[in-house]
N, CA, C and O atoms as a GROMACS GRO file, in nm:
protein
  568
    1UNK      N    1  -0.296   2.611  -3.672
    1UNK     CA    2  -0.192   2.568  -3.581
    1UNK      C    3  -0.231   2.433  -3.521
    1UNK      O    4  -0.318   2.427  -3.434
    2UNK      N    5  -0.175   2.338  -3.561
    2UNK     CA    6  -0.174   2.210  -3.499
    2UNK      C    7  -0.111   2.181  -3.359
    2UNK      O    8   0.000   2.223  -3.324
    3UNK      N    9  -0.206   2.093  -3.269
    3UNK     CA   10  -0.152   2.097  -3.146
    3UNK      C   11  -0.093   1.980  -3.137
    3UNK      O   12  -0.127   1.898  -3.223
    4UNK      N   13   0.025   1.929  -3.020
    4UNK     CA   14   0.106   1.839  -3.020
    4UNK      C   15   0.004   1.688  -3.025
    4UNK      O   16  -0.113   1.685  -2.988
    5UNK      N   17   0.058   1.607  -3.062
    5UNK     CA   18  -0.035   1.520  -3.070
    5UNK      C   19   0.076   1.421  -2.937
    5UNK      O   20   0.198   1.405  -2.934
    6UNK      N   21  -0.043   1.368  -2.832
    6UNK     CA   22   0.023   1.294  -2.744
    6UNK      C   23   0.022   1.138  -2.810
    6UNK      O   24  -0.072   1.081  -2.866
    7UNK      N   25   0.134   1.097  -2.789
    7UNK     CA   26   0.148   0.966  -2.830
    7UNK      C   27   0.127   0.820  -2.724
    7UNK      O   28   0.181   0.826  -2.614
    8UNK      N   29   0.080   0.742  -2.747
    8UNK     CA   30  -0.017   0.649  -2.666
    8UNK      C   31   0.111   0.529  -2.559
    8UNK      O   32   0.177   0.436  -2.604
    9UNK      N   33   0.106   0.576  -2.425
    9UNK     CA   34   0.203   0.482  -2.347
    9UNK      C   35   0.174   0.370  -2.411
    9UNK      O   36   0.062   0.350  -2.457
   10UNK      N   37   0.298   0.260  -2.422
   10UNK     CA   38   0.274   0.143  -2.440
   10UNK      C   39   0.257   0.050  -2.273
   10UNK      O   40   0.322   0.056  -2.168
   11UNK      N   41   0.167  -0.011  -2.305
   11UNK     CA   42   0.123  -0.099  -2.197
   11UNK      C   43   0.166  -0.236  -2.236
   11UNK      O   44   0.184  -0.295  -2.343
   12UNK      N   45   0.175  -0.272  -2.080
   12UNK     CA   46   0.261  -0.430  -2.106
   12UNK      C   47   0.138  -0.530  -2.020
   12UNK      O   48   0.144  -0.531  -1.897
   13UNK      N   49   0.066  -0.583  -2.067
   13UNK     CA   50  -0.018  -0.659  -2.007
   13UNK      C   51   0.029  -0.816  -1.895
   13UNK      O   52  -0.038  -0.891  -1.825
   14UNK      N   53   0.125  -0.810  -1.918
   14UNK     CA   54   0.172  -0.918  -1.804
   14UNK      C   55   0.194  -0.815  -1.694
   14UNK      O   56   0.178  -0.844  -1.576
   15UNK      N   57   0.234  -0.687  -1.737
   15UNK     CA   58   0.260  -0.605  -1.556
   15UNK      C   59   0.148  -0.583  -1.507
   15UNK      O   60   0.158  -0.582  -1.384
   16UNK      N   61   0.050  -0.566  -1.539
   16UNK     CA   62  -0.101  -0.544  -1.479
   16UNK      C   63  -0.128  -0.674  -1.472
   16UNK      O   64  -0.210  -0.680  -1.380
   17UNK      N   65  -0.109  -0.786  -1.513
   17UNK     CA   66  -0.185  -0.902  -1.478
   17UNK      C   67  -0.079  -0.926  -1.351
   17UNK      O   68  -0.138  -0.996  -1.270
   18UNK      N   69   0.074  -0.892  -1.298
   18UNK     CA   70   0.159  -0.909  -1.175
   18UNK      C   71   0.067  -0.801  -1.071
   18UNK      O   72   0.020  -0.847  -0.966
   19UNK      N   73   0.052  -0.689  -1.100
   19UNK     CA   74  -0.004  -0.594  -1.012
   19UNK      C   75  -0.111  -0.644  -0.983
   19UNK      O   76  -0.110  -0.649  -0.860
   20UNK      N   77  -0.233  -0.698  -1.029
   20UNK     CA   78  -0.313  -0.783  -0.982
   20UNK      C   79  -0.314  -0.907  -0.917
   20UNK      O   80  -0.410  -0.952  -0.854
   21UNK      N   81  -0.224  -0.952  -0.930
   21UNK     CA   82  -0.194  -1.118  -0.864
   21UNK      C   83  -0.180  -1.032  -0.693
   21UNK      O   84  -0.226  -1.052  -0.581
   22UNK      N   85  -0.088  -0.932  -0.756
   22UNK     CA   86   0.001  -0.859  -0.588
   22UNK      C   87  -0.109  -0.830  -0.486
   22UNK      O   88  -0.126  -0.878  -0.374
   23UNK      N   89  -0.156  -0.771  -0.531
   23UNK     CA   90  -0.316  -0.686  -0.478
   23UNK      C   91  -0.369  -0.814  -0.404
   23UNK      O   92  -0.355  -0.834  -0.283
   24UNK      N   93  -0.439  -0.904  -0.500
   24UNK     CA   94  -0.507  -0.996  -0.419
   24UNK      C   95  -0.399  -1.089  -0.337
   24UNK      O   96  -0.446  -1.143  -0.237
   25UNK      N   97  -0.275  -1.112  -0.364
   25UNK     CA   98  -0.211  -1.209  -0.226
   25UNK      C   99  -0.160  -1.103  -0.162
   25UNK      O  100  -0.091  -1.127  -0.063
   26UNK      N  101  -0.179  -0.992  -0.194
   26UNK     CA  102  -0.168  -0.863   0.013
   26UNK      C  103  -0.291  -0.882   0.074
   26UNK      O  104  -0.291  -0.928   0.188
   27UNK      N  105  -0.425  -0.846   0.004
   27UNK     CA  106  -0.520  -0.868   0.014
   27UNK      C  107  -0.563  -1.067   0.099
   27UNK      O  108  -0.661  -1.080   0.173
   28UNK      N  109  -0.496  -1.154   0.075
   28UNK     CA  110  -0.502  -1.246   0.134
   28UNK      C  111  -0.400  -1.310   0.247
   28UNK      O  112  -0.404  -1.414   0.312
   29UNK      N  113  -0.329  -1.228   0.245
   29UNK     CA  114  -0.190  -1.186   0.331
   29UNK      C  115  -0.285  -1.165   0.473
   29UNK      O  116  -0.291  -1.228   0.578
   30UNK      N  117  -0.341  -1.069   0.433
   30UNK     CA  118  -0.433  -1.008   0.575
   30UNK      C  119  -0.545  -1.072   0.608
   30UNK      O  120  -0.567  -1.114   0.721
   31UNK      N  121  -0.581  -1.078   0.562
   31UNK     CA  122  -0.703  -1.180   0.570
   31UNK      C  123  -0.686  -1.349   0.636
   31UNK      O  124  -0.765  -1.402   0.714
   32UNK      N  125  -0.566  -1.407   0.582
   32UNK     CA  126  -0.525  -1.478   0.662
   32UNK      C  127  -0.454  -1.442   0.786
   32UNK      O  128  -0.462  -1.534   0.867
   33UNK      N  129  -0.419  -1.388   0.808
   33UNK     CA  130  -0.355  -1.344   0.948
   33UNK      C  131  -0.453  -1.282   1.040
   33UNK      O  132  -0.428  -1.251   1.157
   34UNK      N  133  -0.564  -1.268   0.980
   34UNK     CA  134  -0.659  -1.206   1.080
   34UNK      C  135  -0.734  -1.325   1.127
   34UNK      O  136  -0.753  -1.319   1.249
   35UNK      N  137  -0.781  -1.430   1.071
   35UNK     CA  138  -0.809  -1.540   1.078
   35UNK      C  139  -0.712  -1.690   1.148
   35UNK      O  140  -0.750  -1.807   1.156
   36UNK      N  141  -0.609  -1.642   1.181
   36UNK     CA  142  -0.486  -1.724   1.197
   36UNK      C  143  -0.476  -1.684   1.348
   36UNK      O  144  -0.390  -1.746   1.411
   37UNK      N  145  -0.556  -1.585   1.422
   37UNK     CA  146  -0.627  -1.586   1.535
   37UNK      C  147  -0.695  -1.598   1.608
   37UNK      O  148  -0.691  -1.576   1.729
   38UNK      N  149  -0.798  -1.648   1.518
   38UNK     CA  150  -0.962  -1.751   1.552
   38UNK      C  151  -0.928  -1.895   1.599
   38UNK      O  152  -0.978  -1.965   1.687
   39UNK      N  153  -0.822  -1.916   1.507
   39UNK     CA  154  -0.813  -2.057   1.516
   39UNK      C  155  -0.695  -2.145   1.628
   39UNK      O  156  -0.577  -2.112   1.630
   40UNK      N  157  -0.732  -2.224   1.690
   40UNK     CA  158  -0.669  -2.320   1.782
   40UNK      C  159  -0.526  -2.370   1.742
   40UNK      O  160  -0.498  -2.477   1.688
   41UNK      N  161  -0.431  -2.260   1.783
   41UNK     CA  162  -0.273  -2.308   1.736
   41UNK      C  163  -0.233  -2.449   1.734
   41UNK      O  164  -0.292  -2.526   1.810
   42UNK      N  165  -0.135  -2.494   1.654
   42UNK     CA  166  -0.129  -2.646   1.643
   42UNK      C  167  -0.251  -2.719   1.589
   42UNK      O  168  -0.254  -2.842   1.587
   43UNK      N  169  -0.338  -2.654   1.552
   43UNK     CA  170  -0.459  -2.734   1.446
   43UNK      C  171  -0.416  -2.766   1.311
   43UNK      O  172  -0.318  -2.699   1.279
   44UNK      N  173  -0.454  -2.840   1.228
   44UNK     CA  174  -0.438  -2.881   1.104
   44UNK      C  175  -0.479  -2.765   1.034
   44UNK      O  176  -0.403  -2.720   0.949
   45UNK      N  177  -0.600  -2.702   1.060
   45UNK     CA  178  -0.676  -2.588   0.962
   45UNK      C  179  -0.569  -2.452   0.996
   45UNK      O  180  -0.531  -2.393   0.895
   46UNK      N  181  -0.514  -2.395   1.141
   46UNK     CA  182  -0.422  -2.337   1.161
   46UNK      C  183  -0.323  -2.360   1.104
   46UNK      O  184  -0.291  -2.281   1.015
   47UNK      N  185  -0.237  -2.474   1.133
   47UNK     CA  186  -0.070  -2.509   1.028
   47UNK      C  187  -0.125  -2.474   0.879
   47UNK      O  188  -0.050  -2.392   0.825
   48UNK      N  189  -0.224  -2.509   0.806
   48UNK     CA  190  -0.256  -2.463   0.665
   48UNK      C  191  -0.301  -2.338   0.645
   48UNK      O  192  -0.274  -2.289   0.535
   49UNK      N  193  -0.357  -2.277   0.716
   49UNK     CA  194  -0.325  -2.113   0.722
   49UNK      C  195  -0.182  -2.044   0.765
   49UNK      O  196  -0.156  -1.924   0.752
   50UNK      N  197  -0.143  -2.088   0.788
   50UNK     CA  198   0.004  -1.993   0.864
   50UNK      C  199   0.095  -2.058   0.774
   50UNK      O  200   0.207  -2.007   0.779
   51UNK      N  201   0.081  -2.169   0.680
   51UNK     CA  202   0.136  -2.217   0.587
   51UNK      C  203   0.103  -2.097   0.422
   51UNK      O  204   0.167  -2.030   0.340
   52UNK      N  205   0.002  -2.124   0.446
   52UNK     CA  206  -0.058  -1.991   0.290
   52UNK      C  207   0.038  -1.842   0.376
   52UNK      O  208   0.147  -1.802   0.335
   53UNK      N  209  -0.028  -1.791   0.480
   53UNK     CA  210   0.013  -1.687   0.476
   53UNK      C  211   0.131  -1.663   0.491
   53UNK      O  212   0.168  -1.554   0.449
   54UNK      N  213   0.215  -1.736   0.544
   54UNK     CA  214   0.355  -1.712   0.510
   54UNK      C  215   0.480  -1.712   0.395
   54UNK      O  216   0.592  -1.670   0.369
   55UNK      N  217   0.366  -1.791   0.351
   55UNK     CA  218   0.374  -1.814   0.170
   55UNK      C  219   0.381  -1.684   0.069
   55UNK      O  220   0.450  -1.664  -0.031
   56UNK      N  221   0.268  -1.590   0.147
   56UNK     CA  222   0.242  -1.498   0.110
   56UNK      C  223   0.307  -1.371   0.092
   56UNK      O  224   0.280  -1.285   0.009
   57UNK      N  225   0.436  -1.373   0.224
   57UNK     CA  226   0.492  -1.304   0.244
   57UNK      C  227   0.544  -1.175   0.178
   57UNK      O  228   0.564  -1.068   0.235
   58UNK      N  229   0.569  -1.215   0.006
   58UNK     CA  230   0.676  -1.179  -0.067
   58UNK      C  231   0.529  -1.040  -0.123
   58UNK      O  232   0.558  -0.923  -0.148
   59UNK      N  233   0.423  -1.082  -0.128
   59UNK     CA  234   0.343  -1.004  -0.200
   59UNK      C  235   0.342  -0.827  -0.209
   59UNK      O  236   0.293  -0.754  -0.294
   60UNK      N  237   0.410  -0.800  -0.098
   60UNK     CA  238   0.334  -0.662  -0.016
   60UNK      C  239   0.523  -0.614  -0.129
   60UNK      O  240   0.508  -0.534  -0.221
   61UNK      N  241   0.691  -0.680  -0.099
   61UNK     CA  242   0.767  -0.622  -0.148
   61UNK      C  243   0.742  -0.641  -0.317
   61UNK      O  244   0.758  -0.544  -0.390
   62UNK      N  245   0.704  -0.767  -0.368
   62UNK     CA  246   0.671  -0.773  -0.504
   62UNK      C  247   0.591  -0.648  -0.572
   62UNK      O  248   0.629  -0.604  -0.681
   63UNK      N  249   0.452  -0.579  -0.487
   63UNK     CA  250   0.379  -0.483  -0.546
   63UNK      C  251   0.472  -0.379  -0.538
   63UNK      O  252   0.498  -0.323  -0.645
   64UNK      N  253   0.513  -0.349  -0.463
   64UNK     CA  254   0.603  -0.275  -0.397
   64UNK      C  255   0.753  -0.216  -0.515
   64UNK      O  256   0.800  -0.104  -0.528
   65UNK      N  257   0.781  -0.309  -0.563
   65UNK     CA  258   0.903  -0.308  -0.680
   65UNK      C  259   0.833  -0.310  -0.803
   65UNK      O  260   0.895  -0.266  -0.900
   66UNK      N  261   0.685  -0.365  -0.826
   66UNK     CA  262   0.664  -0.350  -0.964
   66UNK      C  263   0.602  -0.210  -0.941
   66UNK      O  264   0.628  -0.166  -1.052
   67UNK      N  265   0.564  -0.149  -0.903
   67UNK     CA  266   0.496  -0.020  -0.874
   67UNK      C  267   0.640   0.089  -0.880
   67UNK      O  268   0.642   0.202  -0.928
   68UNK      N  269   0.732   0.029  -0.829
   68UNK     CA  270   0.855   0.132  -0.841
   68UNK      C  271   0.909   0.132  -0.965
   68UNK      O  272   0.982   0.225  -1.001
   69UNK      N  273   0.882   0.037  -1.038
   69UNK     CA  274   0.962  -0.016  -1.175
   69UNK      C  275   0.882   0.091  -1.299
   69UNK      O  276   0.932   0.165  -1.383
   70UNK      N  277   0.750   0.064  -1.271
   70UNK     CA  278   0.633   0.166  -1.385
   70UNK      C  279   0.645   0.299  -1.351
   70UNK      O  280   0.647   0.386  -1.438
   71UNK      N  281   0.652   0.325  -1.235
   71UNK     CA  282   0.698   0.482  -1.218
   71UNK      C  283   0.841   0.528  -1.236
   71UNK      O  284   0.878   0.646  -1.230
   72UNK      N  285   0.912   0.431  -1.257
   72UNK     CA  286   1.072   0.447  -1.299
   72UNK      C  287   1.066   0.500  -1.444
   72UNK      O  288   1.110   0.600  -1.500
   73UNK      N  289   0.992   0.388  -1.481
   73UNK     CA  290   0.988   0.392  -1.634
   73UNK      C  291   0.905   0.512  -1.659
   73UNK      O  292   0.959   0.599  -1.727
   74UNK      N  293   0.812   0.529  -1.628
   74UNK     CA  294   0.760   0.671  -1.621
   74UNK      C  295   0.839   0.792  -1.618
   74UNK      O  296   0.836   0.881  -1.703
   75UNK      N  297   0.903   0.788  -1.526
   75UNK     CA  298   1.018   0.892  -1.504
   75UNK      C  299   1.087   0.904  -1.720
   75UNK      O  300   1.043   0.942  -1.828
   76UNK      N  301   1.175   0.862  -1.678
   76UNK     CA  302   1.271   0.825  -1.846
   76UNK      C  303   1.168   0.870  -1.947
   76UNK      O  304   1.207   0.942  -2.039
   77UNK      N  305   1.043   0.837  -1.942
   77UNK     CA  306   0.991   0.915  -2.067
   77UNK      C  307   0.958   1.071  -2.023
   77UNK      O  308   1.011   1.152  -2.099
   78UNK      N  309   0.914   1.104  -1.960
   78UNK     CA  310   0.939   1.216  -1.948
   78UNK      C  311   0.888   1.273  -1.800
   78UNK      O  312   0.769   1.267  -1.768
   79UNK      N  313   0.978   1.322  -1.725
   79UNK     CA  314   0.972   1.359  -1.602
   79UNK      C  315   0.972   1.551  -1.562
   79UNK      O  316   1.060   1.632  -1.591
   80UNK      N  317   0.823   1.580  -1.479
   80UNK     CA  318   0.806   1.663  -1.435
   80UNK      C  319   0.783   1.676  -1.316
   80UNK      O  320   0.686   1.615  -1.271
   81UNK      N  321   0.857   1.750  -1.235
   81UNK     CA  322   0.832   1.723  -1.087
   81UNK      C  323   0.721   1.832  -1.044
   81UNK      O  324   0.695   1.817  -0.925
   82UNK      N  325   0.653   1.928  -1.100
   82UNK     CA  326   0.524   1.904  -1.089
   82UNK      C  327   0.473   1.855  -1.052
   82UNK      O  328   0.425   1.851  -0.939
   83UNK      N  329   0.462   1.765  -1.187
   83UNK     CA  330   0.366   1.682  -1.188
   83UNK      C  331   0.363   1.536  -1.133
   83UNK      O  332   0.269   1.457  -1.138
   84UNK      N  333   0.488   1.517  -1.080
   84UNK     CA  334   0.504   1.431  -0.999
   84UNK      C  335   0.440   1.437  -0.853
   84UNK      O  336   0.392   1.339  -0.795
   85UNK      N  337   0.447   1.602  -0.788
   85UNK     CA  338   0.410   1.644  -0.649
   85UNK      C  339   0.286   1.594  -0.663
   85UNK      O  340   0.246   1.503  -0.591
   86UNK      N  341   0.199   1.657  -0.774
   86UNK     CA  342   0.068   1.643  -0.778
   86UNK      C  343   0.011   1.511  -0.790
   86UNK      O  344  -0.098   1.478  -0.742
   87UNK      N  345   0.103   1.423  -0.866
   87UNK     CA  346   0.051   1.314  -0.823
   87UNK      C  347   0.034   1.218  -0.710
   87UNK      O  348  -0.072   1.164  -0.677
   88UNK      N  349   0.158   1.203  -0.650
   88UNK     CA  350   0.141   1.194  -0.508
   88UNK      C  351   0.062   1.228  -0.438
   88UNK      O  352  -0.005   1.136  -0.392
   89UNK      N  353   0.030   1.352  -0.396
   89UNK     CA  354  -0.046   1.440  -0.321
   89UNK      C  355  -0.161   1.395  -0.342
   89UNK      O  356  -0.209   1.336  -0.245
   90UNK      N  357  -0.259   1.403  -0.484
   90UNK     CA  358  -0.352   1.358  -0.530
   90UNK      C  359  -0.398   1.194  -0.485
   90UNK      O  360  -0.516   1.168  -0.458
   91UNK      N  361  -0.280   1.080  -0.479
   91UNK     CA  362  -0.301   0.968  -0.486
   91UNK      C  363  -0.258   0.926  -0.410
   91UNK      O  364  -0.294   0.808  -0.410
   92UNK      N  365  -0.205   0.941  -0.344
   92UNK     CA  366  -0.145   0.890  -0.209
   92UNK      C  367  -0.180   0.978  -0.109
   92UNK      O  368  -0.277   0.945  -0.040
   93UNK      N  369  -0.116   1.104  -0.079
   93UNK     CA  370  -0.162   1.212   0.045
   93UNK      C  371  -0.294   1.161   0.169
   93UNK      O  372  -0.308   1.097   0.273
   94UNK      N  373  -0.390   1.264   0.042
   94UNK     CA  374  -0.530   1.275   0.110
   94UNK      C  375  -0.548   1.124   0.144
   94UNK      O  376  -0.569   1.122   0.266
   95UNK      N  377  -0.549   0.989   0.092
   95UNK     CA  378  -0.583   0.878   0.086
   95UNK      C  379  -0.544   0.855   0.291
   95UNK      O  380  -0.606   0.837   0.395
   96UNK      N  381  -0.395   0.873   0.241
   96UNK     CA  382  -0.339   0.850   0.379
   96UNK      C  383  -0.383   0.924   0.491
   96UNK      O  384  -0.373   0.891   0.609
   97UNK      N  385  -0.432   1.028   0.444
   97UNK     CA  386  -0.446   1.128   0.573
   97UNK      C  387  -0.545   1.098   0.645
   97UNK      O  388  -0.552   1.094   0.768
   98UNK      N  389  -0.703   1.054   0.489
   98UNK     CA  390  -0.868   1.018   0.526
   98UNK      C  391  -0.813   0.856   0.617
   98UNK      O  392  -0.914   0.823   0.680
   99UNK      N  393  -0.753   0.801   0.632
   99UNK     CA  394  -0.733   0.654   0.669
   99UNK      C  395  -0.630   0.623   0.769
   99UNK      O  396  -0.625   0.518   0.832
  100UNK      N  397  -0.541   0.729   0.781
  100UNK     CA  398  -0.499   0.716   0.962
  100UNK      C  399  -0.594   0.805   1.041
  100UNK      O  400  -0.597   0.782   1.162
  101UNK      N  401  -0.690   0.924   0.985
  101UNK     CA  402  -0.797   0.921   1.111
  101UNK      C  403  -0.921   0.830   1.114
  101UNK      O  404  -0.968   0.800   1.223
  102UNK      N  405  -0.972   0.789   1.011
  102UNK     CA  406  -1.044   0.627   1.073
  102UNK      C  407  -0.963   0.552   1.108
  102UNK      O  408  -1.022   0.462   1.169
  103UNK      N  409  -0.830   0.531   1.105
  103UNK     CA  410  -0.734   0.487   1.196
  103UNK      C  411  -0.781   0.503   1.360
  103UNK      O  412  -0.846   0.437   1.441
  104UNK      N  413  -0.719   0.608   1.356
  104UNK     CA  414  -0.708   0.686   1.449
  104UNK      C  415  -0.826   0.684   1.563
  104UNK      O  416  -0.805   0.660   1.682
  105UNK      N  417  -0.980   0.720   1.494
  105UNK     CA  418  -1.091   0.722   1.580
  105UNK      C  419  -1.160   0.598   1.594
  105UNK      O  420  -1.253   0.573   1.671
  106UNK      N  421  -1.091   0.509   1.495
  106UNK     CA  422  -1.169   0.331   1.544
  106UNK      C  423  -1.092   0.282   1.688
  106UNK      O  424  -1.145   0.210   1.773
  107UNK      N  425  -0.945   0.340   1.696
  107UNK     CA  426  -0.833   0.330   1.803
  107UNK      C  427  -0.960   0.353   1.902
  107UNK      O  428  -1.049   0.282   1.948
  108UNK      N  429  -0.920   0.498   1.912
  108UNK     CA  430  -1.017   0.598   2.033
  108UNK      C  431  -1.150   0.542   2.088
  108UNK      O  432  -1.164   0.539   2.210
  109UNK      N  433  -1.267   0.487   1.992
  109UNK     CA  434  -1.364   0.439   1.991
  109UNK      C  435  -1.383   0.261   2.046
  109UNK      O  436  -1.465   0.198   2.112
  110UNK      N  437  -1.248   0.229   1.970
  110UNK     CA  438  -1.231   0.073   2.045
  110UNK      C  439  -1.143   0.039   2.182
  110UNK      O  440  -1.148  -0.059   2.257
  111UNK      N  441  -1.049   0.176   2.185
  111UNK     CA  442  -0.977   0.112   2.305
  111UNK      C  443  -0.949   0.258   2.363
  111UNK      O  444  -0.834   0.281   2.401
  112UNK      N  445  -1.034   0.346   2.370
  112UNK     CA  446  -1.003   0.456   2.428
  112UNK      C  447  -0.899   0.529   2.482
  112UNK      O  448  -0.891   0.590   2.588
  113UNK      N  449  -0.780   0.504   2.349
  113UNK     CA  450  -0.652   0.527   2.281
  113UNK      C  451  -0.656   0.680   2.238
  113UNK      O  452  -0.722   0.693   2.135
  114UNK      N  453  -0.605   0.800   2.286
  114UNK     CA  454  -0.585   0.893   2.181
  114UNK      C  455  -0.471   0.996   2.278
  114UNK      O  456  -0.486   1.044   2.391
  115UNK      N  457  -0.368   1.005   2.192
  115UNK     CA  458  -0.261   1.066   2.224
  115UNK      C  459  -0.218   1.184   2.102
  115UNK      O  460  -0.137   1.167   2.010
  116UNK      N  461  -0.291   1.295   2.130
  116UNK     CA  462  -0.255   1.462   2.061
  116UNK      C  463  -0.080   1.469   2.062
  116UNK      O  464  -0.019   1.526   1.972
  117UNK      N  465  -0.039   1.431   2.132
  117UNK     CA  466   0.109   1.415   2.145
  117UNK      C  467   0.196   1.368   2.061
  117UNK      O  468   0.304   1.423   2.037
  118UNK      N  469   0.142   1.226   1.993
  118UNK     CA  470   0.179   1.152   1.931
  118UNK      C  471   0.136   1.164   1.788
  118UNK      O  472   0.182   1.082   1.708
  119UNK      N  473   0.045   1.267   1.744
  119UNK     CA  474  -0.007   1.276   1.619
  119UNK      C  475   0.072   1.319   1.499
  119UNK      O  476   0.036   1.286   1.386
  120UNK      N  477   0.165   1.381   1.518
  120UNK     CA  478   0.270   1.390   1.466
  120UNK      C  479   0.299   1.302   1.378
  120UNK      O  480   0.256   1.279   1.265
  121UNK      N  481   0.425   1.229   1.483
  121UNK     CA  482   0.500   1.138   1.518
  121UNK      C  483   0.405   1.032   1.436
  121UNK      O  484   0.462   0.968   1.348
  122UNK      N  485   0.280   1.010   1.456
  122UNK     CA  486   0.245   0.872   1.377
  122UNK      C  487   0.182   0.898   1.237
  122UNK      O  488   0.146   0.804   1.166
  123UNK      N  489   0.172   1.014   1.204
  123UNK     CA  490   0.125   1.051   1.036
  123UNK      C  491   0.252   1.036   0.987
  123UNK      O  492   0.265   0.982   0.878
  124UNK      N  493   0.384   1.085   1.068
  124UNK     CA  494   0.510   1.111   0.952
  124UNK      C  495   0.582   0.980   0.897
  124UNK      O  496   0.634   0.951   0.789
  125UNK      N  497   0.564   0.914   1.015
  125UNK     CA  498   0.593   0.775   0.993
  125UNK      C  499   0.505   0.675   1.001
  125UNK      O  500   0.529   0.564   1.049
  126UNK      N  501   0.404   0.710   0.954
  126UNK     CA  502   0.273   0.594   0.943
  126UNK      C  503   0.173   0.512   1.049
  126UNK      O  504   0.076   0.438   1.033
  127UNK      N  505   0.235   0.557   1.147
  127UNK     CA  506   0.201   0.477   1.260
  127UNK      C  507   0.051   0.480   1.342
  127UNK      O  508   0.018   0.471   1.461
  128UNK      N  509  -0.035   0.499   1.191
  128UNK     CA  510  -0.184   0.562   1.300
  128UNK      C  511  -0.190   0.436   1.307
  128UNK      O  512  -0.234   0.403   1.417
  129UNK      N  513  -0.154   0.302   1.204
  129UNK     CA  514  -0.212   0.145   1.184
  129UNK      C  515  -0.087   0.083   1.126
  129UNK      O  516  -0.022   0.147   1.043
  130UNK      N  517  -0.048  -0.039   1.164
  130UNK     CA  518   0.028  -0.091   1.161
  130UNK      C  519   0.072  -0.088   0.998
  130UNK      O  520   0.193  -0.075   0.978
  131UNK      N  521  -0.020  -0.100   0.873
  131UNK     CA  522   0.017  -0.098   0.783
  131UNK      C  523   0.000   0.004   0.686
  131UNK      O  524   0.028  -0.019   0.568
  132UNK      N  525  -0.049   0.126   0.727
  132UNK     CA  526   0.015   0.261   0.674
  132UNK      C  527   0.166   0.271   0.617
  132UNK      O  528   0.202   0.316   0.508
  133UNK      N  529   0.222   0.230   0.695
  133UNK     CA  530   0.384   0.236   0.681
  133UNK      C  531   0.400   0.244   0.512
  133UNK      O  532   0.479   0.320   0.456
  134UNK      N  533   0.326   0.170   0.456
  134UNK     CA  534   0.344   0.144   0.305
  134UNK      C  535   0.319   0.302   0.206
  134UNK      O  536   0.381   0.343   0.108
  135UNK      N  537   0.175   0.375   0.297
  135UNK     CA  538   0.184   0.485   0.194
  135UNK      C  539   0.291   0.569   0.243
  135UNK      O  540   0.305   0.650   0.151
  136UNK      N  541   0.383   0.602   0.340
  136UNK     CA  542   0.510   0.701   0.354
  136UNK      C  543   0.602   0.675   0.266
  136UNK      O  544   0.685   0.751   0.216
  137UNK      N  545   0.569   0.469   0.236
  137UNK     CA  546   0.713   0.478   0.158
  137UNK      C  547   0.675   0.515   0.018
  137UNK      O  548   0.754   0.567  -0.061
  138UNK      N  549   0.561   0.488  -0.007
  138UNK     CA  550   0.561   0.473  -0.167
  138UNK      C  551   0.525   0.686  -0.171
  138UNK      O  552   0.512   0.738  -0.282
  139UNK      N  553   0.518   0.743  -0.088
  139UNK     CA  554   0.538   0.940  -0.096
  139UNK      C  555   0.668   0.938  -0.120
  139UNK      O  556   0.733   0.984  -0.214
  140UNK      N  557   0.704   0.869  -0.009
  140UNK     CA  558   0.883   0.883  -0.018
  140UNK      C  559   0.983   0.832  -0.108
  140UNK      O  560   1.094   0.881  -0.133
  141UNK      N  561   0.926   0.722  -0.156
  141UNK     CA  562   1.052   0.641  -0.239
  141UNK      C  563   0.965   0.538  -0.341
  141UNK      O  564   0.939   0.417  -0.334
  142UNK      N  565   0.928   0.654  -0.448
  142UNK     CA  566   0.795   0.561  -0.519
  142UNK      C  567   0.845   0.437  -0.568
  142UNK      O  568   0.769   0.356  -0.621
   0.00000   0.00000   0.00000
């Protein structure tokens, strides 16, 4: 008895070389903006940072749509919602959960911030850190 033989996704090497570009200008997205606070507003080295990072802008919706586009396409070949839960859960979930409480206890620890009240309220909608927001959407609306 022969078993099904799985047949090999085709990969498109310009979308992984876009998903990588994305990565590193989110990745420099933040990085400049964290730095775009050190520096003396109205400076030359400031206007050329707030110049890149605004530049940058588009990076975070660009990953954002090509990541929705491969799991689209994913879907159409063959879709199990299974195995969809599980992936999520697996790859996103726990990720989010381990990283709004170092969220959460760098808050507590740096600004002696902690509201049991609000814990809820800021896992469901992302809100342990300003940019969580991204893993609810991509649970919610890959």
């Amino acid at each position: 008895m022969s078993q099904p033989q799985n047949n090999p996704v085709e990969r498109f090497p310009w979308v992984e070389v876009f998903r990588g570009l994305a990565i590193l200008e989110v990745v420099l997205h933040h990085v400049t903006g964290r730095f775009l606070r050190e520096l003396s507003p109205g400076s030359l080295e400031w206007h050329l940072l707030a110049a890149m990072n605004r530049t940058l802008h588009f990076a975070v919706p660009a990953f954002l749509f090509m990541t929705s586009l491969v799991l689209g396409a994913s879907f159409v070949r063959a879709f199990r919602l299974d195995r969809y839960l599980q992936n999520r859960a697996l790859r996103l979930l726990w990720p989010y959960l381990l990283w709004s409480g170092v969220y959460l206890a760098f808050r507590y620890w740096d600004h002696g911030i902690f509201q049991p009240e609000r814990l809820l309220h800021q896992l469901l909608w992302g809100k342990a850190y300003f940019h969580l927001y991204e893993a609810v959407v991509k649970v919610l609306y890959p």
